[in-house]
C-alpha positions as CSV (number, residue, x, y, z in Angstrom):
1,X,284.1,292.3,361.7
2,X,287.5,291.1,361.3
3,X,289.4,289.7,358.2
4,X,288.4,286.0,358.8
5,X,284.8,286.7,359.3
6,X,284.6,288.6,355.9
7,X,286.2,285.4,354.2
8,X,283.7,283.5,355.7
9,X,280.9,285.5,354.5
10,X,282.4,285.7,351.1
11,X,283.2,281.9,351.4
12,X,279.4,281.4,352.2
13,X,277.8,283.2,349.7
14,X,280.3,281.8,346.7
15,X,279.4,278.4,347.7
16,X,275.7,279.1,348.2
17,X,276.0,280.4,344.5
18,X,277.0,277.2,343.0
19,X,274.8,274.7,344.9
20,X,271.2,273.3,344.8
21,X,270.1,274.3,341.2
22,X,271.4,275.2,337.6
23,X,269.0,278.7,337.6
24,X,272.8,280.2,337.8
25,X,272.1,283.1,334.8
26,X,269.3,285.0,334.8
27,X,267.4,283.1,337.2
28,X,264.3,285.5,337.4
29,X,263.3,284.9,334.2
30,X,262.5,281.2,333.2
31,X,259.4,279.4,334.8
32,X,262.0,276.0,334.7
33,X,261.2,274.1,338.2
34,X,264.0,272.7,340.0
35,X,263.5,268.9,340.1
36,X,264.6,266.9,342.6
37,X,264.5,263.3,344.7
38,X,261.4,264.8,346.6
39,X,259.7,266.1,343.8
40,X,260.5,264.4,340.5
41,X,257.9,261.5,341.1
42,X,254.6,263.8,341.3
43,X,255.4,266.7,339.5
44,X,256.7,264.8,336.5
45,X,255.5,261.3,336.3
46,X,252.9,261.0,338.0
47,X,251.1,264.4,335.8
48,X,249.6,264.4,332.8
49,X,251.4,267.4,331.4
50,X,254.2,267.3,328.5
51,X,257.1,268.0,330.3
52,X,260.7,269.2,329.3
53,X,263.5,268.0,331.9
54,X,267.2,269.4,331.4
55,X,269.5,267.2,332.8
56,X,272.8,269.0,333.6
57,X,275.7,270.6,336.1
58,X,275.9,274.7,336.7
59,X,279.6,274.1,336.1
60,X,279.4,272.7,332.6
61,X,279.7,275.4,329.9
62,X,277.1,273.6,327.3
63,X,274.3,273.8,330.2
64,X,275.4,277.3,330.9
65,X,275.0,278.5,327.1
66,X,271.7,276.6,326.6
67,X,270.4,278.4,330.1
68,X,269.2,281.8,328.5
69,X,267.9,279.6,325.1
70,X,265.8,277.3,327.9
71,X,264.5,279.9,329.8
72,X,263.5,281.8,326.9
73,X,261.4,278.7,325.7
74,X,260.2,278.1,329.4
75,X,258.3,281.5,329.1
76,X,257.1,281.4,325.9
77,X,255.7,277.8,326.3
78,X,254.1,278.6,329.4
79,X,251.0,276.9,330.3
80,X,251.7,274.6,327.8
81,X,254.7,272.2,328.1
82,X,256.2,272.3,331.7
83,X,260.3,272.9,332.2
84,X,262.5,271.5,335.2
85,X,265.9,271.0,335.8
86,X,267.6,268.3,337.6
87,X,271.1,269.2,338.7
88,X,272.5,265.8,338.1
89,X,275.6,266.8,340.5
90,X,273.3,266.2,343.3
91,X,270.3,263.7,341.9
92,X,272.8,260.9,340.7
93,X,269.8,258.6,341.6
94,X,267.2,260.8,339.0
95,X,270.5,261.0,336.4
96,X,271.5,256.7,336.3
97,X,267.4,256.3,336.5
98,X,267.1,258.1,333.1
99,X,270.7,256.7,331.8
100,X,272.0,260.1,331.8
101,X,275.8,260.3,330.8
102,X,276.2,263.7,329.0
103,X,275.6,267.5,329.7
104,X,273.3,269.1,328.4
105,X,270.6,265.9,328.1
106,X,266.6,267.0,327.5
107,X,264.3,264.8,327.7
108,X,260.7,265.3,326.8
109,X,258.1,263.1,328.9
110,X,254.5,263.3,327.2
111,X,251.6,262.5,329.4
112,X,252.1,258.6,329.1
113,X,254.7,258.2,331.2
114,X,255.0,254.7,331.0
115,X,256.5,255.1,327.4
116,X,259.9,256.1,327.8
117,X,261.2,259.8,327.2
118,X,262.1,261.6,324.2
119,X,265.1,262.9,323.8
120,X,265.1,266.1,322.5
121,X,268.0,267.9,320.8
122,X,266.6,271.5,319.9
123,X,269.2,273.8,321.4
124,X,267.8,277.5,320.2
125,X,264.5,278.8,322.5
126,X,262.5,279.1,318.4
127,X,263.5,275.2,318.2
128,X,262.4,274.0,321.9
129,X,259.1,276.0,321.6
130,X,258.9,274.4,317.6
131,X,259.5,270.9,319.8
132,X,257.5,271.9,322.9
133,X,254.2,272.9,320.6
134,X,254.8,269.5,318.5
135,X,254.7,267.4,322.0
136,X,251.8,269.7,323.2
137,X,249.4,269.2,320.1
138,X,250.4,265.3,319.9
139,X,248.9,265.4,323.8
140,X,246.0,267.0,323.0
141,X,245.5,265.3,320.0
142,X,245.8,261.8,322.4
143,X,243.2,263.5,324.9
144,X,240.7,264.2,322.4
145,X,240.4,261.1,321.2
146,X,239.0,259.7,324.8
């Protein structure tokens, strides 16, 4: 290979990197779904789950520091409250849908989704599972009573 074809390689896989999700640290390790213009609709409000949504960038330093602390909470609330991610530098539609104008945003979105979302300011994993459980018994509370 020559010298160009090594910068395009190196090019390729930097930019690959930095696109299409905000799982940029530690990836392996969250169950957070990537949430996009195809999906958004049935995973989130069209279910009947609880559902955590970060709105954010992978180049914004509060998103990056609250990564580990979400995908710690993510595990531990598994089964429980769902977590996605919406990478707002490519879903502008999903971001000005939810009035989305800073980074890190969380919303929570209970299973009546024709109430509007919760904002949710917990920024530790302890606090977004304290938050996550809080939302989850309210739901099954709500199911119950049916």
């Amino acid at each position: 290979m020559n010298r160009s074809t090594n910068v395009l390689i190196f090019i390729s896989f930097f930019f690959l990197s930095f696109t299409g999700n905000l799982n940029l640290i530690d990836a392996g390790d969250t169950t957070s779904v990537i949430l996009n213009s195809g999906n958004f609709e049935q995973l989130v409000m069209q279910s009947k789950d609880v559902w955590f949504v970060l709105f954010g960038a992978p180049w914004c330093p509060y998103v990056k520091s609250l990564k580990p602390e979400w995908d710690k909470a993510s595990k531990a609330l598994e089964g429980k409250v769902k977590f996605g991610e919406v990478d707002c530098d490519v879903e502008n539609d999903i971001q000005a849908r939810f009035g989305v104008t800073g980074f890190p945003t969380v919303f929570a979105f209970g299973p009546d989704k024709c109430a509007p979302p919760t904002g949710v300011t917990e920024r530790t994993a302890d606090a977004l599972e304290k938050a996550g459980l809080c939302y989850y018994d309210k739901a099954q509370g709500c199911k119950m009573e049916f």
